[in-house]
C-alpha positions in Angstrom: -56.6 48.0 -36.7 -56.8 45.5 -33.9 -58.8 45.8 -31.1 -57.8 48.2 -27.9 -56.8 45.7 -25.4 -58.7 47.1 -22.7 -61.9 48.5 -24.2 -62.3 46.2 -26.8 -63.5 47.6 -29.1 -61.8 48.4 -32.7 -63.0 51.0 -35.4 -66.2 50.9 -35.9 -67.3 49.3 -33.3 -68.4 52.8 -31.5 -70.1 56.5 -31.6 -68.0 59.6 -32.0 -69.7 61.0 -28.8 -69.3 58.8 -25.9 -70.9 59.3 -22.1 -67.9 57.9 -19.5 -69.2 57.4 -16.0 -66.7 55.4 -14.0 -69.4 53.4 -12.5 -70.0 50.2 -14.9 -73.2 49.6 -13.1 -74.0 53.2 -14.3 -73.7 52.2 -18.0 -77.2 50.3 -17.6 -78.6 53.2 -15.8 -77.8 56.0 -18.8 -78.6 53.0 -21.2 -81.9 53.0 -19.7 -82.7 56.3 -20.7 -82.2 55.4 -24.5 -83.3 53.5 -27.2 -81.4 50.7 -29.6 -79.4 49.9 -27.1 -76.7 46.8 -27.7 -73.7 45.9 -25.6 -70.6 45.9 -27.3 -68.0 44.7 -24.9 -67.3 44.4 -20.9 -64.1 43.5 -19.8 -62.4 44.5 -16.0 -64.0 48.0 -15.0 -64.6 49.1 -18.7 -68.2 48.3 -19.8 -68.8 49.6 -23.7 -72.4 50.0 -24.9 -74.0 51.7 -28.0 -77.6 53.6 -27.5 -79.8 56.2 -29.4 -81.1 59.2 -27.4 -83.5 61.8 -29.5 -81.7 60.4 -33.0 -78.2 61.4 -31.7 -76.1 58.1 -31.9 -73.9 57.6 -29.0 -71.1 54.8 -26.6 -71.7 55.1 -22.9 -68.5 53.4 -21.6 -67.1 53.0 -18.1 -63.6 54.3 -17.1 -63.3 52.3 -13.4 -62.1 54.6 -10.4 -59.1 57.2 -10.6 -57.4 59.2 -13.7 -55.0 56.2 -14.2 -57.7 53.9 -15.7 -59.5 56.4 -17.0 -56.6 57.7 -19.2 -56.4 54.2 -20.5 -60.0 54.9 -21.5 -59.4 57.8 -23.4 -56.9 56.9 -24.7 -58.7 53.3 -26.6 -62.1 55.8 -27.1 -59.5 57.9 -29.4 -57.7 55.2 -31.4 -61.5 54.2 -32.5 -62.7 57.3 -33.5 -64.9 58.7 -30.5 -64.5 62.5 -30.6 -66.3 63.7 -27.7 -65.9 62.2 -24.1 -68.7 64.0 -21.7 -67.9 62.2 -17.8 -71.1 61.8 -15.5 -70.0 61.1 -12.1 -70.1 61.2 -8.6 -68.5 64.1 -6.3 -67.6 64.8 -2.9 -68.5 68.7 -1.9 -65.9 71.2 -0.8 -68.0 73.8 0.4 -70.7 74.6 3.2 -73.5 75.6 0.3 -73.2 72.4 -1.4 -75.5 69.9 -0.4 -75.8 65.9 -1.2 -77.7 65.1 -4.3 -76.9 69.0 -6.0 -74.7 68.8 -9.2 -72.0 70.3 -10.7 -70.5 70.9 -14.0 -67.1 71.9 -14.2 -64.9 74.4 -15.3 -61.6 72.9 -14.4 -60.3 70.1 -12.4 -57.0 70.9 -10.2 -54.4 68.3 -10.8 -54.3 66.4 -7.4 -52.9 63.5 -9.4 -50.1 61.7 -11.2 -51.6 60.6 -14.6 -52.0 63.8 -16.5 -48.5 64.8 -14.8 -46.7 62.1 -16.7 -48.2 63.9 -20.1 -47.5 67.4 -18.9 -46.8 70.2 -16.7 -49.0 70.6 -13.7 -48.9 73.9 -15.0 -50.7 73.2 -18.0 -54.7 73.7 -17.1 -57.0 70.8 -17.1 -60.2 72.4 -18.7 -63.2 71.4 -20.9 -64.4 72.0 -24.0 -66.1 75.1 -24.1 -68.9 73.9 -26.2 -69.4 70.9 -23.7 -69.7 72.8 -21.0 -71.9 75.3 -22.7 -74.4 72.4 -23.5 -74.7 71.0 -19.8 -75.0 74.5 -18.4 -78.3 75.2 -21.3 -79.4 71.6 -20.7 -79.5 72.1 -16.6 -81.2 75.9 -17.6 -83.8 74.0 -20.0 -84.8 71.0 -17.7 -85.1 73.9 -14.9 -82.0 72.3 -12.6 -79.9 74.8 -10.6 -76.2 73.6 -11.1 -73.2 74.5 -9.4 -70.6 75.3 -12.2 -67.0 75.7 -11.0 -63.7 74.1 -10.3 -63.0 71.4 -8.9 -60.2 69.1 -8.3 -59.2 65.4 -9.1 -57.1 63.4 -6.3 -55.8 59.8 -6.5 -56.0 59.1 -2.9 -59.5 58.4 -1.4 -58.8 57.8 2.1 -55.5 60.3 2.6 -57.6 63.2 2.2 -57.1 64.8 5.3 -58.4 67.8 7.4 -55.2 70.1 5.7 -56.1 69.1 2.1 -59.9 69.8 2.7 -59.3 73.0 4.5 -57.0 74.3 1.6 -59.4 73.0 -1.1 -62.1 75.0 0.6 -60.2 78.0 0.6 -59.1 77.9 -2.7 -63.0 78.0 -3.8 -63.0 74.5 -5.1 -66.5 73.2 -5.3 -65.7 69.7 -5.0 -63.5 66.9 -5.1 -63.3 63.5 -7.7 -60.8 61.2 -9.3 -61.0 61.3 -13.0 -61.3 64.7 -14.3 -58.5 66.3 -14.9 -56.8 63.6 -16.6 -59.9 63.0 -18.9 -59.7 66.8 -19.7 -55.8 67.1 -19.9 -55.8 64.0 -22.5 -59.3 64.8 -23.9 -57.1 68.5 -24.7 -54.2 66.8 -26.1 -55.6 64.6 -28.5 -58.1 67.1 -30.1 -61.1 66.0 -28.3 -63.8 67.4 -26.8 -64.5 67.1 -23.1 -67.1 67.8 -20.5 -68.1 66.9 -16.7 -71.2 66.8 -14.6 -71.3 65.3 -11.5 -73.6 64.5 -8.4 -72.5 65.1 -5.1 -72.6 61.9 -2.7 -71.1 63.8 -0.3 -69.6 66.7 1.6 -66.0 66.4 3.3 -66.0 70.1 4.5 -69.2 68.8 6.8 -67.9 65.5 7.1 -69.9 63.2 5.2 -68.9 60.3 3.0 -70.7 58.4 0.3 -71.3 54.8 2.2 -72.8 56.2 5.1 -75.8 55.0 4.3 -76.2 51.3 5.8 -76.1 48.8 3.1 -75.7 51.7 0.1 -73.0 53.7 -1.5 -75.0 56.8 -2.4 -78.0 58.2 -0.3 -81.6 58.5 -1.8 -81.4 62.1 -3.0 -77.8 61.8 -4.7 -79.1 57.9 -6.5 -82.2 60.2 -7.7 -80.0 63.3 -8.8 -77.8 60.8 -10.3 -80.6 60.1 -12.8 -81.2 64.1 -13.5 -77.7 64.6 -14.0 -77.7 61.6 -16.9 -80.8 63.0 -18.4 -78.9 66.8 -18.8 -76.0 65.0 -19.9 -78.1 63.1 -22.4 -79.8 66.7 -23.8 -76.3 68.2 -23.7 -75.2 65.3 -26.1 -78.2 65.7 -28.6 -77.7 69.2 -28.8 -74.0 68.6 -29.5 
């Protein structure tokens, strides 16, 4: 097989359990947390890297911003053999209780989106793997984290969501809102994978905070240092997968 013109890679070249934060810059950061690490390929937003954590081989590869590249991502991580995609990312709260630099693992992502919609029905849930999810919740409960676990939902449009959307997202009890998830769990779904999601909250839109607020950063201190705690459940969730 020839190599997956975005990614890459070809078969072979990576772990059946791969760690997909959209962040490349965030590759290096869950890297760091491992052991035999060795890059494998970078190319656009899609940085691939092979690591070690507690003898469970593993790919920590980028998927950019939005479901549309990160569809592409899943896509290439299937045609090479990865079976298990677990994302670690960033989220903007949706309720009061929420705070900047808590984290949340879902149990859904609403589809606010157009990528899964050209696969399937908006009808058709965008949900993880049970066993994923499982491990991050008993990986938060082991490393003595409280985690918010609950919907959340995946929009394409950063800067159009307005006062109406937020208030309605609120209402509907969604915890919090991102840009990749429901397409990495709708395709994840679809082509026998398993999928999972923790993410750290940068933000909270019901109070009116943004991640970039902080002069010269794009997340403040306490979500960059829960950004590190969330990789290290994820990491745990993976070994005991």
């Amino acid at each position: 097989m020839a190599k997956q013109p975005h990614l890459l890679v070809g078969e072979g070249d990576v772990n059946e359990i791969a760690l997909i934060p959209g962040d490349p810059g965030r590759v290096d950061r869950i890297a760091k947390q491992c052991e035999n690490v060795e890059e494998v390929s970078e190319n656009r937003e899609y940085k691939v890297v092979n690591a070690e954590y507690e003898g469970t081989d593993l790919t920590i590869c980028s998927t950019g911003i939005g479901c549309p590249s990160a569809a592409i991502a899943i896509e290439e991580l299937h045609n090479v053999g990865v079976e298990t995609v677990l994302r670690v990312g960033t989220t903007g709260a949706l309720q009061e209780d929420i705070e900047i630099g808590d984290m949340v693992v879902a149990t859904g992502a609403a589809k606010e989106e157009g990528t899964s919609k050209r696969y399937e029905s908006a009808t058709y849930p965008a949900v993880p793997d049970y066993d994923v999810l499982s491990r991050l919740v008993d990986a938060s409960e082991a490393n003595d984290e409280d985690v918010h676990v609950g919907p959340i939902v995946s929009d394409d449009a950063f800067y159009n969501e307005s006062d109406e959307f937020v208030a309605d997202w609120e209402d509907a009890g969604l915890f919090c809102i991102e840009m990749e998830a429901a397409a990495v769990f709708s395709l994840a779904r679809r082509r026998g994978m398993q999928a999972g999601a923790i993410c750290t909250v940068d933000g909270n839109l019901v109070k009116g905070t943004q991640k970039g607020e902080t002069e010269g950063e794009e997340l403040p201190e306490k979500a960059k240092n829960n950004v590190e705690r969330a990789i290290g459940i994820a990491l745990d969730a993976v070994a005991a997968l």
